[in-house]
Residue frames relative to the residue before (quaternion, step in Angstrom):
aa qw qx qy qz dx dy dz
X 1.0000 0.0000 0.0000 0.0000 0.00 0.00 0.00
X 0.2728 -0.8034 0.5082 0.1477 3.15 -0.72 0.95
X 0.6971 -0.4499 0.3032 0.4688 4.34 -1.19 1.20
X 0.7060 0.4679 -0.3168 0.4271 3.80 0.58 -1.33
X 0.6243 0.5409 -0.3452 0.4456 4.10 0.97 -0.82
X 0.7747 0.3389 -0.3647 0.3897 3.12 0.69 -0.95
X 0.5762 0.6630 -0.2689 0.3951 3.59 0.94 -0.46
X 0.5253 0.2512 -0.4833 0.6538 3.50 1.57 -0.28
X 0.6136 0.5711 -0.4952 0.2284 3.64 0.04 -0.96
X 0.8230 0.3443 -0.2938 0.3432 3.64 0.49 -1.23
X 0.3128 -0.8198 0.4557 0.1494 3.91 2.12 0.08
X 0.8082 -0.0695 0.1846 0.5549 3.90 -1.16 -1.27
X 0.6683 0.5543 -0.4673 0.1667 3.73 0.53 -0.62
X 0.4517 -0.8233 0.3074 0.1537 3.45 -0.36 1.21
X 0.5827 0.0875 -0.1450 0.7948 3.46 2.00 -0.51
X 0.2542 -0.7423 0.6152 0.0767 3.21 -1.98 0.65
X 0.1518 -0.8189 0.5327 0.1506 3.54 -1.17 -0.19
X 0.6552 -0.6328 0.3052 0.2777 2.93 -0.50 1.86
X 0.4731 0.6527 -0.4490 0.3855 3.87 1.14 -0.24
X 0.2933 0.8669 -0.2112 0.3433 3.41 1.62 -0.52
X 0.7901 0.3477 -0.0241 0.5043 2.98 0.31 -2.08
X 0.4791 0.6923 -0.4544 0.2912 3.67 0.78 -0.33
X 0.3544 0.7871 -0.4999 0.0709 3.64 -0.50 0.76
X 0.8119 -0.3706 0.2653 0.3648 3.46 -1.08 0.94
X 0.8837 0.0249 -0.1128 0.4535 3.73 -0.42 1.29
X 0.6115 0.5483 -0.3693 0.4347 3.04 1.86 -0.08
X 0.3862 -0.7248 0.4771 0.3129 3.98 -0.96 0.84
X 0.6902 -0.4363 0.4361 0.3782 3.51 -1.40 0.39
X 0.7636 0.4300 -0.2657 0.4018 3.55 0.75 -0.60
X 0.6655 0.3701 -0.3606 0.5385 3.49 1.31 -0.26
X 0.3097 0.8015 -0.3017 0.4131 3.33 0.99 0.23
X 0.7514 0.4502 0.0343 0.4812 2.77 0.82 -2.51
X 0.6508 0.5048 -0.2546 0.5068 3.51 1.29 -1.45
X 0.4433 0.6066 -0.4363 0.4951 4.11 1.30 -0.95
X 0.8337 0.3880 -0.2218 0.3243 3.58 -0.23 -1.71
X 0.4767 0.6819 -0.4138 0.3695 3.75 1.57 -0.51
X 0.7436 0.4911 -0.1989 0.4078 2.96 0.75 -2.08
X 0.4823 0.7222 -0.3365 0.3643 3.49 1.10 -1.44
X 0.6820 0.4207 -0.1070 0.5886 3.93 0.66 -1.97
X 0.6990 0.4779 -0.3705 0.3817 3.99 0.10 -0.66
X 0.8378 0.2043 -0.1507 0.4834 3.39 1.24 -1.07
X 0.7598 -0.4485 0.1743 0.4373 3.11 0.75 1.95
X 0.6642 0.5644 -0.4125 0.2650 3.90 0.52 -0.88
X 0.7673 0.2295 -0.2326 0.5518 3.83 0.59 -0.58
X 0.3126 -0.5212 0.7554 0.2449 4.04 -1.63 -0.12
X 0.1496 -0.6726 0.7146 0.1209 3.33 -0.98 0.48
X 0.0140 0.8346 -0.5326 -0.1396 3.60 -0.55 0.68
X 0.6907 -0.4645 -0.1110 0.5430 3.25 1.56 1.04
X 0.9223 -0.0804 -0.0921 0.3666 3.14 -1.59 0.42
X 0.8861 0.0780 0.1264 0.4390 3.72 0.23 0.25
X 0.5694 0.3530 -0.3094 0.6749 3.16 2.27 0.06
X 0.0077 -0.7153 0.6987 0.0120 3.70 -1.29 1.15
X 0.1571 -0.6860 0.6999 0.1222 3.53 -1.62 0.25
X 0.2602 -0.7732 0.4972 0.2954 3.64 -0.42 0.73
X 0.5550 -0.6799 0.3636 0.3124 3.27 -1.31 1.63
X 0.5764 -0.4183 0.5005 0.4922 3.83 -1.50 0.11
X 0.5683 -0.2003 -0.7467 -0.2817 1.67 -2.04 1.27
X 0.3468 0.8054 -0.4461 0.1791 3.30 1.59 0.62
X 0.3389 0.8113 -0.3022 0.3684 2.96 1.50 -0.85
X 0.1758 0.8338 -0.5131 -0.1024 3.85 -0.90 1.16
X 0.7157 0.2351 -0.2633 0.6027 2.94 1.53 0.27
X 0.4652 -0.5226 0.6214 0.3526 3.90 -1.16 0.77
X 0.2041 -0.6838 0.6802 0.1675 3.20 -1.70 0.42
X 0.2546 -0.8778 0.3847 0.1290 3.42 -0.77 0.85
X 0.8328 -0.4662 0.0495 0.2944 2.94 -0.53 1.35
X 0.4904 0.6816 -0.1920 0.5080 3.06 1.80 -0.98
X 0.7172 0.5421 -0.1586 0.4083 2.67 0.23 -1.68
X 0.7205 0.4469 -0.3257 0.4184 3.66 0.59 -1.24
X 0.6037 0.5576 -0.3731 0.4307 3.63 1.12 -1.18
X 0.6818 0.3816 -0.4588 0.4231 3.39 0.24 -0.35
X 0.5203 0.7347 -0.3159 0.2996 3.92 0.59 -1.15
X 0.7380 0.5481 -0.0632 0.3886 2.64 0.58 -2.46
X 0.6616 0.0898 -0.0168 0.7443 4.35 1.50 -1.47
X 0.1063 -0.7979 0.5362 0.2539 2.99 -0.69 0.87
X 0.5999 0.4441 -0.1965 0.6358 3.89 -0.91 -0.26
X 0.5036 0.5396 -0.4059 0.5389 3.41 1.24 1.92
X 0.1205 0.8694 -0.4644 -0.1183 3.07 -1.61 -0.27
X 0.5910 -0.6774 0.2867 0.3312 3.61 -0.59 0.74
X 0.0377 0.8637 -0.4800 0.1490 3.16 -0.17 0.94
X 0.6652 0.5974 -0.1688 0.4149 3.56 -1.31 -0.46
X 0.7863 -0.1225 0.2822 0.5358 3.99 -1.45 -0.29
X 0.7664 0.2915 -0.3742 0.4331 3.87 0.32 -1.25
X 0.6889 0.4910 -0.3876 0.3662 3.71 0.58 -0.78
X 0.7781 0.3226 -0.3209 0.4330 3.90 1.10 -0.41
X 0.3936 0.6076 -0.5508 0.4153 3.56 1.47 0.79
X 0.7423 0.4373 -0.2783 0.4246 3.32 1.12 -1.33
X 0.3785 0.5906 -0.4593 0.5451 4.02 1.34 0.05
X 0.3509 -0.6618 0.6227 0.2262 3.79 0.44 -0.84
X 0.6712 0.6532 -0.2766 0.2152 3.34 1.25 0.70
X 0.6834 0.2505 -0.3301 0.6010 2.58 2.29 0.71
X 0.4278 -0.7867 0.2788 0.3469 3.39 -0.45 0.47
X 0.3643 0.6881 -0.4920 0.3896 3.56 1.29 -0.01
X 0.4132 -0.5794 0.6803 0.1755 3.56 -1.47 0.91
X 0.5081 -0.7402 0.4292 0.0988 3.36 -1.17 1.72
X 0.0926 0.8765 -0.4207 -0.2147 3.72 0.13 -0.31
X 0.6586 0.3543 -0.2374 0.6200 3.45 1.51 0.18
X 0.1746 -0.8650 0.4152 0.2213 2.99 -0.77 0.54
X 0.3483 -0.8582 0.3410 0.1609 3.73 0.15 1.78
X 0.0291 -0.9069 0.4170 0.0519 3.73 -1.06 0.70
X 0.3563 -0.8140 0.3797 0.2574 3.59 -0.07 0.29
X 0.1504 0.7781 -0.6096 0.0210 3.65 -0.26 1.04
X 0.5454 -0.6361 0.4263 0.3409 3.42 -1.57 -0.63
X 0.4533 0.7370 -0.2485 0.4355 2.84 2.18 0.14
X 0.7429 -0.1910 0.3714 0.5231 3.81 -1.16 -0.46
X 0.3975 -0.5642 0.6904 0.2166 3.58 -1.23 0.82
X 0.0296 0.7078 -0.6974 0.1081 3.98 -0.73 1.02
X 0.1443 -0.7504 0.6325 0.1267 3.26 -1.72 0.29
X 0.0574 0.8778 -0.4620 -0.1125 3.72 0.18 0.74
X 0.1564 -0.7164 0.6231 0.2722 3.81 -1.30 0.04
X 0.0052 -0.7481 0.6541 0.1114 3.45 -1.03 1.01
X 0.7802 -0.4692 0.2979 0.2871 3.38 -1.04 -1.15
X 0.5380 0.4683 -0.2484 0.6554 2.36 2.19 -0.10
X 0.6365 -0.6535 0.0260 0.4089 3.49 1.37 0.36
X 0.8972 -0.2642 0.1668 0.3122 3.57 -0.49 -0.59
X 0.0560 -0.8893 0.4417 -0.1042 3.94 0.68 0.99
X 0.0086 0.7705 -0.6265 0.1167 3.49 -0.58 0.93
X 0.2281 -0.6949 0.6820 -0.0009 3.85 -1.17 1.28
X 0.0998 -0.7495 0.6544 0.0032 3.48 -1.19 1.10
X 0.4373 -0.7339 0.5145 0.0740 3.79 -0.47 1.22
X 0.1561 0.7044 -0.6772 0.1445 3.45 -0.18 1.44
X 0.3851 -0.7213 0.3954 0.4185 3.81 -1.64 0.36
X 0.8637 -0.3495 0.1441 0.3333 3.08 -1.61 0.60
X 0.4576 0.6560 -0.3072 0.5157 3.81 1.24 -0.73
X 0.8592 0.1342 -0.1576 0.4680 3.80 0.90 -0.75
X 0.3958 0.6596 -0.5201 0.3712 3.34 0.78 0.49
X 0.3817 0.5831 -0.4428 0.5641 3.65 0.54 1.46
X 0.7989 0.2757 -0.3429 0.4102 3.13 -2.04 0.92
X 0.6143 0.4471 -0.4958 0.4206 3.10 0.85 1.09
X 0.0909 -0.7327 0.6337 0.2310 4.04 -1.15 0.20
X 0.5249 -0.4613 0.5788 0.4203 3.22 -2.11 -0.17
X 0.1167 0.7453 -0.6564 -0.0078 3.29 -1.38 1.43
X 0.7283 -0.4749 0.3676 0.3301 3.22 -1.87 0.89
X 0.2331 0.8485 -0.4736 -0.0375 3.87 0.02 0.63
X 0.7004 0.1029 -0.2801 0.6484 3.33 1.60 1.05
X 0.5926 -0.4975 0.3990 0.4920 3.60 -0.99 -0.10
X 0.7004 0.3497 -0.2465 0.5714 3.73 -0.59 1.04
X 0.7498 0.4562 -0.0184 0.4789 3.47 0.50 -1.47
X 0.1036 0.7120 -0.6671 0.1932 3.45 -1.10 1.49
X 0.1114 0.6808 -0.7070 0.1557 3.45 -1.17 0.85
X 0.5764 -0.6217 0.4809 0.2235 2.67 -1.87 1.27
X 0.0683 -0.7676 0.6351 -0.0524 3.37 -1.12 0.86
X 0.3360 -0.6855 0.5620 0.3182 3.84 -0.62 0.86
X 0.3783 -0.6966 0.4609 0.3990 3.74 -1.03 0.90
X 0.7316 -0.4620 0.1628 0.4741 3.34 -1.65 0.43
X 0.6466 0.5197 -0.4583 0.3190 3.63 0.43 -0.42
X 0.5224 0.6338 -0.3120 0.4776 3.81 1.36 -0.75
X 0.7757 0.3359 -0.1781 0.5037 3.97 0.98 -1.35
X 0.6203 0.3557 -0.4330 0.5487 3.74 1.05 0.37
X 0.5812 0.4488 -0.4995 0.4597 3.84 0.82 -0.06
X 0.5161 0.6882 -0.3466 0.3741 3.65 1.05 -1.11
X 0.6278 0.6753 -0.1393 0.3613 3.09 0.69 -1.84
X 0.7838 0.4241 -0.0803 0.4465 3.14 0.41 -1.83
X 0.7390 0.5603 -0.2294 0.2957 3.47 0.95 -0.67
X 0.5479 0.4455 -0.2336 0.6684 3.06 2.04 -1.32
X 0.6041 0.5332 -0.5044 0.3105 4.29 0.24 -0.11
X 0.5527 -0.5490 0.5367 0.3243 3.38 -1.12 -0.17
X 0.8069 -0.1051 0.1658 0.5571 3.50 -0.29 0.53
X 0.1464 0.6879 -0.6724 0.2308 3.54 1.25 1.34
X 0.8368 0.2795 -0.3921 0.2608 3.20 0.02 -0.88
X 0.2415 0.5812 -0.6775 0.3806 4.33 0.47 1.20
X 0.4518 -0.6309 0.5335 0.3364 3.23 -1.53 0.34
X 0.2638 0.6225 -0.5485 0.4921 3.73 0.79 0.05
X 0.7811 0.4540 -0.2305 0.3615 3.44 -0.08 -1.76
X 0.6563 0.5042 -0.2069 0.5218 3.81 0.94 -0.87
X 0.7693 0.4728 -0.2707 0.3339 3.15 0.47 -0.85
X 0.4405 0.6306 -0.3650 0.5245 3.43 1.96 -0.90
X 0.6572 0.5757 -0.3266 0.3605 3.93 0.70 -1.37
X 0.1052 -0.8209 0.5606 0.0276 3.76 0.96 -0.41
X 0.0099 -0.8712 0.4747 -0.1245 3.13 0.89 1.22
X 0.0915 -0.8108 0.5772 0.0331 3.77 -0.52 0.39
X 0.8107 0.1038 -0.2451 0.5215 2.91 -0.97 1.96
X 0.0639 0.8762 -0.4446 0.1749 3.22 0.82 0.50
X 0.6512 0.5879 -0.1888 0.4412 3.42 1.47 -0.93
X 0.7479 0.3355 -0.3810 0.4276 3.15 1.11 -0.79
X 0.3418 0.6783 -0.6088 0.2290 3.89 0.93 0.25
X 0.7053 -0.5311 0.4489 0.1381 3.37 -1.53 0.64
X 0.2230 -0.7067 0.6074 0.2862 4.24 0.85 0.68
X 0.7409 0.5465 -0.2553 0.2952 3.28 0.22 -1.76
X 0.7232 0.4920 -0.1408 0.4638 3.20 0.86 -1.31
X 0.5993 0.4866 -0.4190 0.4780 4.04 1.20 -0.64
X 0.6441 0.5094 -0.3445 0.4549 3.30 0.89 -1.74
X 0.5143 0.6061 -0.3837 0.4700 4.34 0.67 -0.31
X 0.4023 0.8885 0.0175 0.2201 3.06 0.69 -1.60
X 0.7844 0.0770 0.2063 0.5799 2.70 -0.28 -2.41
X 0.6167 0.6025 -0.4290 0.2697 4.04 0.96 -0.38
X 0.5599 0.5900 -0.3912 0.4305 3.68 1.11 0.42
X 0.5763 0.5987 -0.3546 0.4286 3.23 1.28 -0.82
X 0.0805 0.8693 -0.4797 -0.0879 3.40 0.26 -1.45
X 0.1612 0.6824 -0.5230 0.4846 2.88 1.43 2.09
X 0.1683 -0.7461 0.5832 0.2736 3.27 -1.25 0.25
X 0.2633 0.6579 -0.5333 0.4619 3.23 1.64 1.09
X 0.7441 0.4996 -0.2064 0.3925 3.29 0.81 -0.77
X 0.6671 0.5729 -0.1707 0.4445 2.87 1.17 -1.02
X 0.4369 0.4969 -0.3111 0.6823 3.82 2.04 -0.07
X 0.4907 0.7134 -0.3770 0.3289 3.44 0.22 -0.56
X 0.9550 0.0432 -0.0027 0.2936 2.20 0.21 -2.10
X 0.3594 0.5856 -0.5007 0.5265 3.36 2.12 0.57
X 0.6981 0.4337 -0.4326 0.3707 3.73 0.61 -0.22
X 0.6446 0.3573 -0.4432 0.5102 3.76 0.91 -0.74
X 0.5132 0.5589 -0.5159 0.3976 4.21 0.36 -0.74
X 0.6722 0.5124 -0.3638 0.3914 4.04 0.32 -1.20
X 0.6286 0.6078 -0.2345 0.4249 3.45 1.56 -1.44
X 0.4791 0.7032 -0.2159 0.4790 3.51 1.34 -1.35
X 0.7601 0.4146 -0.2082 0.4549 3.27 0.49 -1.74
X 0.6598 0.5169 -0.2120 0.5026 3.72 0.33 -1.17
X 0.5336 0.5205 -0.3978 0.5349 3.67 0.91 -0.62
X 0.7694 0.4714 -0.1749 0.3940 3.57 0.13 -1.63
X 0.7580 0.0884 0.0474 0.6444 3.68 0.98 -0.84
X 0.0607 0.8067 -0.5878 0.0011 3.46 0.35 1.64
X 0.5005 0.5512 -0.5513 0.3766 3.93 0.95 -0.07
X 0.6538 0.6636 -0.3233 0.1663 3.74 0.84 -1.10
């Protein structure tokens, strides 16, 4: 396959898989030796083993961070600090981008930046959907009540108010009672279960700050 084929072939698709390159009569090793040269001379990113993005200026669409975090583990999701930066519900700039899997906790650096996997069991690997988080682009993302229960569970003593308050959460009111108290019934922590009488009281006072 020649640099110009694959470049119409892979079009809008912002991440690829080397499954791609497979073609009739061709071996696994010239393939392998294609995708070397391909990364040495600047044209692809490899954001690991079997994931490429084609470098600028072939490049027609940015992939968004999202998007990669899921790719990169599958049987994930975005969760945590990155999922309530992109809620707008804290104000701290994210610099990793944090996921939930059932797998090993990993930390990777690529070029598209910094990914990190937190290791919850299988019972919680829930409360996330697939959302639109560019044009073209969807990735699973736990909803904001799912990435502040997440949050709280993997912290030390998240669930103290000390801990909350540091989080300087914004909008707190418009979170979903119905939907935290949902939420938190998989966990079956009474770490959680403070939490969430402590962020619900917060919720309340938000909504009716004369009261």
């Amino acid at each position: 396959m020649k640099f110009d084929e694959l470049v119409a072939l892979i079009g809008d698709e912002p991440v690829f898989s080397s499954a791609l390159f497979n073609v009739a009569g061709v071996s696994t090793r010239q393939v392998r030796l294609q995708i070397v040269r391909w990364v040495n001379a600047g044209k692809l990113i490899q954001i690991r083993r079997g994931l490429y993005a084609l470098n600028r200026p072939f490049r027609k669409v940015e992939p968004h961070p999202f998007l990669i975090a899921n790719r990169f583990r599958k049987a994930s999701y975005v969760s945590l600090q990155s999922a309530l930066a992109y809620y707008g519900m804290i104000p701290e700039h994210v610099p990793v981008v944090t996921s939930i899997t059932t797998g090993r906790p990993e930390e990777y650096q690529t070029g598209f930046g910094a990914f990190g996997y937190r290791h919850v069991r299988k019972p919680l690997f829930t409360g996330f959907r697939s959302v639109s988080v560019a044009p073209g682009q969807a990735a699973f993302l736990a909803t904001p009540e799912k990435a502040l229960l997440d949050l709280i569970y993997l912290s030390p003593g998240g669930d103290e108010a000390a801990y909350l308050d540091e989080l300087r959460l914004q909008g707190a009111a418009a979170l979903s009672r119905t939907a935290l108290t949902a939420a938190a019934r998989p966990f079956n922590s009474p770490k959680i279960e403070r939490a969430v009488a402590e962020i619900c009281a917060s919720m309340a006072d938000e909504r009716d700050p004369g009261g």
